[in-house]
Backbone as CSV, one residue per row, in Angstrom:
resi,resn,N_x,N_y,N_z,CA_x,CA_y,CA_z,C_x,C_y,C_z
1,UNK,-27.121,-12.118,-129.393,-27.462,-12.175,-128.056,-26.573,-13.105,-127.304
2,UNK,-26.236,-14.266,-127.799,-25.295,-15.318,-127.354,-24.040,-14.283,-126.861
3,UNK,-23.537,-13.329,-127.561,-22.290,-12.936,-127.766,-22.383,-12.058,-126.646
4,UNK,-23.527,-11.554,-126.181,-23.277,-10.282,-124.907,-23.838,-11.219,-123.859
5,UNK,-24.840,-12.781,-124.120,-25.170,-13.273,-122.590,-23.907,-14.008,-121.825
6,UNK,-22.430,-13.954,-122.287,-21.662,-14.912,-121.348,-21.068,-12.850,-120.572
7,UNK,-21.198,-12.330,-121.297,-20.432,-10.664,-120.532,-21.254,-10.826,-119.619
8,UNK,-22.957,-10.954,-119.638,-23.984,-10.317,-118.645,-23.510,-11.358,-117.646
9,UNK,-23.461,-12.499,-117.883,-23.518,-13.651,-116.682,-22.504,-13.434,-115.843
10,UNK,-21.502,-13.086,-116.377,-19.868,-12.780,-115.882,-20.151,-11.717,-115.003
11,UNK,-20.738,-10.537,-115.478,-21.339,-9.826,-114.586,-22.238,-9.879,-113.383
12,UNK,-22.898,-10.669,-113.751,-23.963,-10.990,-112.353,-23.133,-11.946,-111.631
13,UNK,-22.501,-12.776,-111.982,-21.565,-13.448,-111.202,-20.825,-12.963,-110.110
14,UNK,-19.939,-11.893,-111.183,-19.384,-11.128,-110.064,-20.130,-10.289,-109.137
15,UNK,-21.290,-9.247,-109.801,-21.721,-8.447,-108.768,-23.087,-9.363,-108.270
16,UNK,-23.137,-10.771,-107.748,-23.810,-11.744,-106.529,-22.603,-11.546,-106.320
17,UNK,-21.150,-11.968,-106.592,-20.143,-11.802,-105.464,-19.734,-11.428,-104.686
18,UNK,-19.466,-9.721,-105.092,-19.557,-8.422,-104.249,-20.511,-8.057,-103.345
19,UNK,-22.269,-8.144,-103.965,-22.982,-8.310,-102.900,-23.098,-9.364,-101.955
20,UNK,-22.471,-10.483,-101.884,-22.486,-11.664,-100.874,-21.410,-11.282,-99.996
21,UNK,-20.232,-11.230,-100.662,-19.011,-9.828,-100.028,-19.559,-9.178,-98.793
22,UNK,-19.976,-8.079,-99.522,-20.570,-7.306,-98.388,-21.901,-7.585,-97.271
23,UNK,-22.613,-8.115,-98.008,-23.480,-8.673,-96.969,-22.694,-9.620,-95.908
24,UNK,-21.591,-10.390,-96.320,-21.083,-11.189,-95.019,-20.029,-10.293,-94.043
25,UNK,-19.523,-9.095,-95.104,-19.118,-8.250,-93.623,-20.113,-7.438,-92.931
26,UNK,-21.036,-7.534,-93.226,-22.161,-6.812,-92.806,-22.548,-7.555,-91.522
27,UNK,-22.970,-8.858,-91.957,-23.035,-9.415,-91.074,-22.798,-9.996,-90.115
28,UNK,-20.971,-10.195,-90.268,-20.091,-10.594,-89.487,-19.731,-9.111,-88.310
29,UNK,-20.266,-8.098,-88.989,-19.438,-6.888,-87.918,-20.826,-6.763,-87.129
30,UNK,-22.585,-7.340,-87.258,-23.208,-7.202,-86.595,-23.122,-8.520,-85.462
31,UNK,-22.853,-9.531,-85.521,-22.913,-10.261,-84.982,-21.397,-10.193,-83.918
32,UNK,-20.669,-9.205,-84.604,-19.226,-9.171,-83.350,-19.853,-8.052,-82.688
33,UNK,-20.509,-7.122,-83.176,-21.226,-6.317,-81.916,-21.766,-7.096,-80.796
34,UNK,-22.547,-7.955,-81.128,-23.693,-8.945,-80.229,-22.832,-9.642,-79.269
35,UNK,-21.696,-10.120,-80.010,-20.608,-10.519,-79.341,-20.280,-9.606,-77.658
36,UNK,-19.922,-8.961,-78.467,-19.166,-7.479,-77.387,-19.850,-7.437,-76.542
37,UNK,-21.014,-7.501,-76.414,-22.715,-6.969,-75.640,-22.117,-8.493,-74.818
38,UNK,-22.550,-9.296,-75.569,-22.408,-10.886,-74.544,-21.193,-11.434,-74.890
39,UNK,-20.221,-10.887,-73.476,-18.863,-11.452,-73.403,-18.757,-13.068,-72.891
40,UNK,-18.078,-13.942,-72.922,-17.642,-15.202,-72.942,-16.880,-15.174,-71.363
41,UNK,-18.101,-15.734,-70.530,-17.484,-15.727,-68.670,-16.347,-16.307,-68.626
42,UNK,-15.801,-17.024,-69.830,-14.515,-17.370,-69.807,-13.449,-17.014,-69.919
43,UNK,-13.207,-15.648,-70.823,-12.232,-14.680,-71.055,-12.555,-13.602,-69.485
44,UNK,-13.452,-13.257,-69.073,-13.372,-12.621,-67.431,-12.566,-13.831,-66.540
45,UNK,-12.878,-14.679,-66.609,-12.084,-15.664,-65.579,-10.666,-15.355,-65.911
46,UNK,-10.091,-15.838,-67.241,-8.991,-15.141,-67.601,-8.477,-14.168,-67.069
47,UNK,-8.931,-12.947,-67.288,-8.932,-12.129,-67.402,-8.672,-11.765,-65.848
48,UNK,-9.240,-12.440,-64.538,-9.006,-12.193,-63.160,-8.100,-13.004,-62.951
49,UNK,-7.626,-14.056,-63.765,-6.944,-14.995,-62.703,-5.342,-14.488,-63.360
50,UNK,-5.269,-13.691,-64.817,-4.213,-13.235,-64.986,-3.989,-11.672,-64.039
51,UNK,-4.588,-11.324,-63.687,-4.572,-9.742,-62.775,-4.321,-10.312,-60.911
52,UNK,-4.909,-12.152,-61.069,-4.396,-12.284,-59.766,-3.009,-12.864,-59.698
53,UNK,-2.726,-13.543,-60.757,-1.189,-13.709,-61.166,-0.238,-12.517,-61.023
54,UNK,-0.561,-11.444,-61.487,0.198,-10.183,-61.852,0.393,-9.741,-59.650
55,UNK,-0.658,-9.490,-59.086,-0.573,-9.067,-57.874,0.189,-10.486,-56.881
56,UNK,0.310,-11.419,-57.045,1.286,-12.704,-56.754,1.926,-12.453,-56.992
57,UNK,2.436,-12.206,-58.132,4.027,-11.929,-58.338,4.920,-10.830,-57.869
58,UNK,3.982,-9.812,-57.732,4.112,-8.366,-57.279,4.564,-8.444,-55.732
59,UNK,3.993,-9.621,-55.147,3.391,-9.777,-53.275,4.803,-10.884,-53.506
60,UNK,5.186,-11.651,-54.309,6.335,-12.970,-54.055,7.464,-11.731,-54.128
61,UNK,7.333,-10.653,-55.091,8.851,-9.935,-55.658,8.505,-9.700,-53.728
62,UNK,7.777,-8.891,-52.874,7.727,-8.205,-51.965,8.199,-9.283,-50.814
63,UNK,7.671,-10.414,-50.972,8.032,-11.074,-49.905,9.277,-11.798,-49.867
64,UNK,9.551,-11.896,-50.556,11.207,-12.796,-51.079,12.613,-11.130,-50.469
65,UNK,11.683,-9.669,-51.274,12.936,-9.116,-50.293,12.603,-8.922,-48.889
66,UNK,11.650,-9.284,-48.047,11.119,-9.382,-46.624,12.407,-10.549,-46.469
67,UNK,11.905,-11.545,-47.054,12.318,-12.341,-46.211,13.835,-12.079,-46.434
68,UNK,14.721,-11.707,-47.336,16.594,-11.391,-47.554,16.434,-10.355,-46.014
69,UNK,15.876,-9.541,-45.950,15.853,-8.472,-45.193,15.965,-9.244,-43.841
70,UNK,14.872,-10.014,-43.537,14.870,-10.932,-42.190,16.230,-11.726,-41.864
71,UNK,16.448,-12.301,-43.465,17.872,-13.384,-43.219,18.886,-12.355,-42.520
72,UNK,18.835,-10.996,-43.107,20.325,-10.491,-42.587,20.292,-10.094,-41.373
73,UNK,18.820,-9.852,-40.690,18.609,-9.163,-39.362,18.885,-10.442,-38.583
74,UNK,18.330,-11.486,-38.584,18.758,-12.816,-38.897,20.305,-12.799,-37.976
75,UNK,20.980,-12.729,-39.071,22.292,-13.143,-39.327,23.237,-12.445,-38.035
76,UNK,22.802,-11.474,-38.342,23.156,-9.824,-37.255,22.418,-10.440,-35.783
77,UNK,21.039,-10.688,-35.485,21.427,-11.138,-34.732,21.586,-12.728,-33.525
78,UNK,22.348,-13.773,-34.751,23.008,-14.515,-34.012,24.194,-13.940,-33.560
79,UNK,24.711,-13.463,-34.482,26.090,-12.877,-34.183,26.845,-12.523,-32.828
80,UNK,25.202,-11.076,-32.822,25.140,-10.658,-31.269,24.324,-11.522,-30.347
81,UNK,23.956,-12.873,-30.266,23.479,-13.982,-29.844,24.708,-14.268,-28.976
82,UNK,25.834,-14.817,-30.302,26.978,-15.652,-30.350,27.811,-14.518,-29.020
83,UNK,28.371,-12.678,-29.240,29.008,-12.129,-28.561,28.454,-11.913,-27.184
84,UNK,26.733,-12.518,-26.638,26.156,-11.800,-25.832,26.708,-13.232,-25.134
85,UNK,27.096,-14.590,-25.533,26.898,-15.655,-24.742,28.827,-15.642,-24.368
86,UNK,29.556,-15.175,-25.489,30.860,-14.878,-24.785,30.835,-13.987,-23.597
87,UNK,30.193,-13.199,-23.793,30.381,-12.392,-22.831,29.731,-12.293,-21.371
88,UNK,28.818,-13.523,-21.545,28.373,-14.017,-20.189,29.270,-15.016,-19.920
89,UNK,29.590,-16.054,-20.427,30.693,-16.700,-19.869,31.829,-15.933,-19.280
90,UNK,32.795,-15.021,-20.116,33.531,-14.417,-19.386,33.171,-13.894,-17.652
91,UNK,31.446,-13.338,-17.875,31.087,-12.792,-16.860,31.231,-13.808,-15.756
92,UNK,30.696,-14.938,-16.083,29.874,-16.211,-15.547,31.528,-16.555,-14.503
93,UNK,32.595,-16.689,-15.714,34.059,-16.693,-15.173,34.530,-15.651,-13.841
94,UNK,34.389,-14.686,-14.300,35.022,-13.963,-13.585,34.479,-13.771,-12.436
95,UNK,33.121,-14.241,-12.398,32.058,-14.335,-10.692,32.630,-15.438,-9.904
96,UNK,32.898,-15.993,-10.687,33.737,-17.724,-9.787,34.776,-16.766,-9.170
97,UNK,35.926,-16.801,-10.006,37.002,-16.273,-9.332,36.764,-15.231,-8.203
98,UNK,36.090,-14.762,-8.513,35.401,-13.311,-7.271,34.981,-14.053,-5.935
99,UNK,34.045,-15.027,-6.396,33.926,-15.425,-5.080,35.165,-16.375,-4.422
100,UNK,35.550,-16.974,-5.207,36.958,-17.869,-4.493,37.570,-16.910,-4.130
101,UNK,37.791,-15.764,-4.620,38.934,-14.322,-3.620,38.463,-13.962,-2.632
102,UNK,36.724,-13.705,-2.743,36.110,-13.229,-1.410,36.065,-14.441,-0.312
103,UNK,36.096,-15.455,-0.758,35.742,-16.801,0.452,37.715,-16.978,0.994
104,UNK,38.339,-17.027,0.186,39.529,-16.240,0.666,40.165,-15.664,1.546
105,UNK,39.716,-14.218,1.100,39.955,-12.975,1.629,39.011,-13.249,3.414
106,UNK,37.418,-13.683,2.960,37.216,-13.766,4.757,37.845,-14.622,5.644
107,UNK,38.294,-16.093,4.828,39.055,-16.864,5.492,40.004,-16.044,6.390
108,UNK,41.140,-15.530,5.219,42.097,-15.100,5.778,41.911,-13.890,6.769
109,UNK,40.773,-13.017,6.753,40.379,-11.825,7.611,40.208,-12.615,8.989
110,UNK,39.580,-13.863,8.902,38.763,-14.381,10.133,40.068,-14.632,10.798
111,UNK,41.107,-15.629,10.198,42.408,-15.855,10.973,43.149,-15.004,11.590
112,UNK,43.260,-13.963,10.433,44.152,-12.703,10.638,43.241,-11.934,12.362
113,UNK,41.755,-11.642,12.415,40.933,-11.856,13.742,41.475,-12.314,14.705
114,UNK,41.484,-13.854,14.599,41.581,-14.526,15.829,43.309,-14.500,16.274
115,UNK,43.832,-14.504,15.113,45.767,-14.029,15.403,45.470,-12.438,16.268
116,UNK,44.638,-11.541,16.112,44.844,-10.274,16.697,44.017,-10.421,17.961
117,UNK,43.307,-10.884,18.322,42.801,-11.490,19.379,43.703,-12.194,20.472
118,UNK,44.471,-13.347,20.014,45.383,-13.810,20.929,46.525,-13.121,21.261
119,UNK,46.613,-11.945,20.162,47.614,-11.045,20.492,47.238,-9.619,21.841
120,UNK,46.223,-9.737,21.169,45.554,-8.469,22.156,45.123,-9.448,23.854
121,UNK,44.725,-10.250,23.717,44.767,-11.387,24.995,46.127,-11.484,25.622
122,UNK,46.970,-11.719,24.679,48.550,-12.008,25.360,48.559,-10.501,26.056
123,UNK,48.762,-9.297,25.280,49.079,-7.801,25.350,48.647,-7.696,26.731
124,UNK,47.171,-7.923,27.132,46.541,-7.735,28.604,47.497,-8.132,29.527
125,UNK,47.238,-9.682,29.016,47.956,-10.555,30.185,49.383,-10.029,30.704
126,UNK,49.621,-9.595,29.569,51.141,-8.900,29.778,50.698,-7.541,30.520
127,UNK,50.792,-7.068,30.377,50.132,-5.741,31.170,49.848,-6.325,32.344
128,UNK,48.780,-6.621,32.466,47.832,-6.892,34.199,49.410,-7.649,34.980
129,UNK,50.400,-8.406,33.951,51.215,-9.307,34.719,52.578,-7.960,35.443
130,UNK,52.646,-7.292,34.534,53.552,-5.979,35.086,53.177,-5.258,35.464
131,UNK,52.113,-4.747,35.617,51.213,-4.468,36.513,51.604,-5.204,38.130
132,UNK,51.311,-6.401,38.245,51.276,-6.532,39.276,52.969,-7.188,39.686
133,UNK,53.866,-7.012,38.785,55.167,-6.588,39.061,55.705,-5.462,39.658
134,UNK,55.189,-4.865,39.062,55.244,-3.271,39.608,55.067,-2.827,41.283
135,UNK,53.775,-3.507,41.112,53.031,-3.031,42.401,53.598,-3.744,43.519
136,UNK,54.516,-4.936,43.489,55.228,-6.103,43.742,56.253,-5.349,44.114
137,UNK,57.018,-4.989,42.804,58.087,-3.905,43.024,58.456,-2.777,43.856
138,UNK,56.974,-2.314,43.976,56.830,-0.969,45.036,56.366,-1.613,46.302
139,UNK,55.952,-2.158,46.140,56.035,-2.782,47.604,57.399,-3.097,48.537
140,UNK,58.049,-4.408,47.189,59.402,-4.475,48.198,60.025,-3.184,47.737
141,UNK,59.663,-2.303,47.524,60.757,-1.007,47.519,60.287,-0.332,48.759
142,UNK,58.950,0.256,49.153,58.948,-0.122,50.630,58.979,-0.398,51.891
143,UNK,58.846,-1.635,51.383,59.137,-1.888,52.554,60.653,-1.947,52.633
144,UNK,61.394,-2.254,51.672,63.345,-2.071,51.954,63.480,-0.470,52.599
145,UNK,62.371,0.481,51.927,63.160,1.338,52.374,62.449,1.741,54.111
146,UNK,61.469,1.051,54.062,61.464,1.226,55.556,62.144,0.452,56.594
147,UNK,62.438,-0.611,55.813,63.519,-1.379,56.432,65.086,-0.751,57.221
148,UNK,65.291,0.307,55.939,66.229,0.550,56.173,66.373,1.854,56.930
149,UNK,65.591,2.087,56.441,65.021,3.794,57.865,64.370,2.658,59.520
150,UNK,64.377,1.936,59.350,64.326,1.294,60.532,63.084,1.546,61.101
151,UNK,62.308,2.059,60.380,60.405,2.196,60.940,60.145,0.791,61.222
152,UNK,60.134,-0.076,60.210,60.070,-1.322,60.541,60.749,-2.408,60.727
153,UNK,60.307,-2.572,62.413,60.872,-3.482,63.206,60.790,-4.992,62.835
154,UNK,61.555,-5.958,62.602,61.328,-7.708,62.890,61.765,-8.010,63.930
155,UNK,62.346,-7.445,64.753,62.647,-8.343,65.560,62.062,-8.848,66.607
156,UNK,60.472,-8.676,66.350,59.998,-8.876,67.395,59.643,-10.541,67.373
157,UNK,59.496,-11.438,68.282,59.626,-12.840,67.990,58.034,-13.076,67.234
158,UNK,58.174,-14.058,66.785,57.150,-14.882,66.118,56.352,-15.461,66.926
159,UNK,56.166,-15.774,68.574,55.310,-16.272,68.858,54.412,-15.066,69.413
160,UNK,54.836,-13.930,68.844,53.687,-12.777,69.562,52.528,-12.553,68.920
161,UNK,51.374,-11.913,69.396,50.258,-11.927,68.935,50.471,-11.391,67.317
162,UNK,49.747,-12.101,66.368,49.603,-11.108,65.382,48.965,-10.098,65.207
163,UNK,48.039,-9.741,65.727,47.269,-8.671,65.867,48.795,-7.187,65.820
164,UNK,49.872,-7.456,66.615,50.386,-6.949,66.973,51.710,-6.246,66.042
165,UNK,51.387,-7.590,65.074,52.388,-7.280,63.913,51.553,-6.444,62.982
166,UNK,50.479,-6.745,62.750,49.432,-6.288,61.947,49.928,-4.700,61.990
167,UNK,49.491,-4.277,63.329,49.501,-2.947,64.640,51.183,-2.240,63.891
168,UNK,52.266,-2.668,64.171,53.428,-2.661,63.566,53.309,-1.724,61.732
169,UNK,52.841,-3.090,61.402,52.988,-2.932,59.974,51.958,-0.988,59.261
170,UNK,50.866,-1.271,59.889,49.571,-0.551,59.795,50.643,1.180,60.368
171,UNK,51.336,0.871,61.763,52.261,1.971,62.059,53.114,2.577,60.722
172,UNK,53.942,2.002,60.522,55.339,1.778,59.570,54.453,2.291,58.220
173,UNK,53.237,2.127,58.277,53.174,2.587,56.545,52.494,3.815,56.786
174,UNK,52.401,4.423,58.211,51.759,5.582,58.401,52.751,6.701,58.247
């Protein structure tokens, strides 16, 4: 009996082993069920704050090319900032000069005026003055030529009535 009780013991040894074996995966796969059922609010926290990480990074990739996009619109337009302010200066320039030509130009219109004015004043004067050369002229023409057709008399003396010369003259041009 000695000789088969160390086989039997060896045996029960092992098979308490096998059954302790299995009873602890038994029990370990019921208790990871229980698990599963009641999750750990700590792996959900995880679990959101890595899914809010993931949409951050997603929104930084998005906003980082916003903002390259802005730099170049940006860039584009100082540029046309920079050509819009040349090109008012030029403008800004060339209004000066415009008006110094126009303040100028009336100056010189107003002079060039009053030069055609004293010219057209002289022109009259000249006129109305030969004019009354003329009429000067035809007069002593005239009277020379009545002089010389002998209508009109001088010799009558100077202390005679004037009325009489008047009378004379008023004849002679009839």
């Amino acid at each position: 009996m000695l000789d088969g009780a160390p086989n039997k013991v060896l045996l029960m040894i092992g098979g308490s082993f096998a059954i302790g074996w299995v009873v602890a995966k038994i029990g370990s796969f019921l208790s990871r069920r229980r698990k599963a059922k009641r999750r750990d609010p700590r792996d959900d926290r995880i679990r959101s704050q890595e899914a809010e990480l993931r949409i951050a990074k997603t929104s930084s990739e998005q906003n980082k090319t916003r903002i390259e996009a802005l730099k170049k619109e940006l860039s584009e337009t100082q540029v046309s900032l920079e050509e819009s302010k040349a090109a008012f200066k030029e403008q800004a320039g060339l209004m000066v000069r415009l008006r110094r030509d126009l303040k100028e130009s009336v100056k010189k219109t107003r002079e060039l005026r009053g030069e055609l004015t004293e010219r057209a004043t002289e022109g009259v004067r000249s006129e109305v003055k030969l004019r009354e050369i003329e009429t000067e002229l035809e007069v002593s023409r005239a009277s020379t030529d009545l002089i010389a057709t002998g209508v009109l008399d001088y010799s009558v003396s100077p202390d005679d009535d004037d009325d009489d010369d008047d009378a004379h003259i008023v004849k002679a041009v009839t």
